[in-house]
N, C-alpha and C positions, 0 to 999 in steps of 0.2 A: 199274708197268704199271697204267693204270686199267681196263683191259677184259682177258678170256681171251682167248685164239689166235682164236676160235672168233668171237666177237663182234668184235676187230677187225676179221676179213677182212670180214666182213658189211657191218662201216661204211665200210671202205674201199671196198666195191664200192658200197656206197648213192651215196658220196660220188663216184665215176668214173661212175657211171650220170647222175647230176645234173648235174655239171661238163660229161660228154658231151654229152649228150642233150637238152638244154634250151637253149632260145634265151639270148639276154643278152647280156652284157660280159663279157670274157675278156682279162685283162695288158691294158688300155686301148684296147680296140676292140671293136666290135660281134661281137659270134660267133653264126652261127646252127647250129643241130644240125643231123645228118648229114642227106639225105634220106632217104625211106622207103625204098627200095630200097640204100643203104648202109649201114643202120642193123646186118643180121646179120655182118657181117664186122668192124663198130666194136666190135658186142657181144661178138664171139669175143675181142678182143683184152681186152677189162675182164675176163671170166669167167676164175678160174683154169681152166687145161687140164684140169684133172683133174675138175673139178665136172661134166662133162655128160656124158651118159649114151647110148649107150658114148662112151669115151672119144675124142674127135675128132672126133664126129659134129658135124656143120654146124646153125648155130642158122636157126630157119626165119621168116621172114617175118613170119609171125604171132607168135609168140615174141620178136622183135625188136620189133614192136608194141606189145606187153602191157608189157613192158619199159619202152619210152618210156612210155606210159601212166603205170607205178608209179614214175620218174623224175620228173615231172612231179606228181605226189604227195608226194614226198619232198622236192621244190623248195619246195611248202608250207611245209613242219614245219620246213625251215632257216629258211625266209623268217619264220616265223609265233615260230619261237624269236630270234630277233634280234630280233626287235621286243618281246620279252619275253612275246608271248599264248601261253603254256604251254597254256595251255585250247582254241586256235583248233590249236595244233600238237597235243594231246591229240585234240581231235575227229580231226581228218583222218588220224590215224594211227590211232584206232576203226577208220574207216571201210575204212584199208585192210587191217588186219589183219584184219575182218570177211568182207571180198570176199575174200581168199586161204585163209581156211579155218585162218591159220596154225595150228601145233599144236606143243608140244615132243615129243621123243622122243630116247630114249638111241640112240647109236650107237657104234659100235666101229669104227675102220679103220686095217687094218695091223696089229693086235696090240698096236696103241694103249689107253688104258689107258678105260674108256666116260666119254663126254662129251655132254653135252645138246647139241642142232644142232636145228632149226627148220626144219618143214618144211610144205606149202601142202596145202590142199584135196585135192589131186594132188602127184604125185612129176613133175609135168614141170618142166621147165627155167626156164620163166617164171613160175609160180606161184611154185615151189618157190624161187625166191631172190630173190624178191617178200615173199614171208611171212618168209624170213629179212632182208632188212635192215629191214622192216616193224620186226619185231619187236625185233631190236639198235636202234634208233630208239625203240622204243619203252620198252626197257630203260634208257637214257642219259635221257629226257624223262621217266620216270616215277622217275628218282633226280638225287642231288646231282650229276649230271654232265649235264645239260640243258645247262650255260651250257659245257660242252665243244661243241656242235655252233654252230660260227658260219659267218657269210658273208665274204668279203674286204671289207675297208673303203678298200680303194683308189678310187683314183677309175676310174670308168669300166671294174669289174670287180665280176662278183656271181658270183661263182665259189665255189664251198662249201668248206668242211673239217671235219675232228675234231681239236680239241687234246688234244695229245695230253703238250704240255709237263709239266714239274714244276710252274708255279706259275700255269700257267690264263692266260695273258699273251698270246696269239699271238692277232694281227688280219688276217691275209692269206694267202691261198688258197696263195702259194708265196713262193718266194724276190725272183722279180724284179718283182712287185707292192710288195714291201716295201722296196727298193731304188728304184724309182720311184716311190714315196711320200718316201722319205727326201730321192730327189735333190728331187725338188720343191718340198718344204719348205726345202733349204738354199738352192735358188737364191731362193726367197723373202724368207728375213732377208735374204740380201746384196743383192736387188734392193732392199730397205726402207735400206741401209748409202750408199748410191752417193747 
């Protein structure tokens, strides 16, 4: 495992917030993010259930906003790490750790055993896991595991991830980006064959 419990969740929600929430290419098509008035109900579905406070409570407008916002941040620091400017993805993740206040702090849940979790300026919902995937982002880009956060290299897809493999090898957001790159590349030697 290259990352804690604790830290992956964070990346995986960075990584669904991005994929969601940001215009682009998506499995070889244009994808545009949700509208503004969809966005809290796409957001309920990326957030674990358990993360929001009380529990089940509905994410609001503005929260849904703030959200895109730090998505569209975090679209940076993929985009800026694939191109290899550590330094251009180091600024922008400054800047948004700076605007959220982030902060570490112990917490205990469940009788669970304490574990550091990352928390924003404020304990509300959008700050607060804004500052934490800010910050798992910023853990991974400030060590040997930078070259873990990539973009799909398919065509016609800029769709994010974390590799998370044994040997740091994976080029594409999912499966059938990868499969659509392969088919395309075979039908290519053999159309070079004929």
């Amino acid at each position: 495992m290259l990352f804690d419990s604790h830290i992956a969740t964070l990346l995986e929600v960075a990584v669904d917030l991005v994929n969601v929430l940001t215009d682009g290419a998506a499995g070889g098509r244009s994808y545009t993010a949700p509208e503004r008035e969809e966005r809290p109900r796409v957001i309920a579905g990326i957030l674990p259930a358990e993360s929001r406070w009380p529990v089940g409570r509905a994410i609001t407008q503005e929260e849904a906003d703030y959200l895109a916002e730090t998505a569209g941040a975090m679209r940076a620091i993929f985009d800026a790490v694939n191109r290899g400017e550590i330094g251009r993805a180091a600024s922008v993740l400054n800047r948004l750790l700076i605007s959220t206040g982030a902060r570490p702090q112990l917490d205990q849940l469940d009788s669970e055993p304490w574990q550091v979790h990352f928390h924003g300026s404020d304990d509300s919902l959008a700050i607060g896991w804004s500052a934490g995937c800010a910050t798992a982002l910023a853990l991974a880009v400030g060590s040997h595991l930078a070259g873990r956060l990539g973009v799909c290299s398919a065509d016609l897809c800029d769709r994010v991830y974390i590799d998370s493999s044994r040997n740091a090898a994976r080029r594409f957001c999912s499966t059938p980006c990868q499969n659509r790159t392969k088919a395309a590349a075979f039908r290519a030697r053999h159309a070079g064959r004929r």
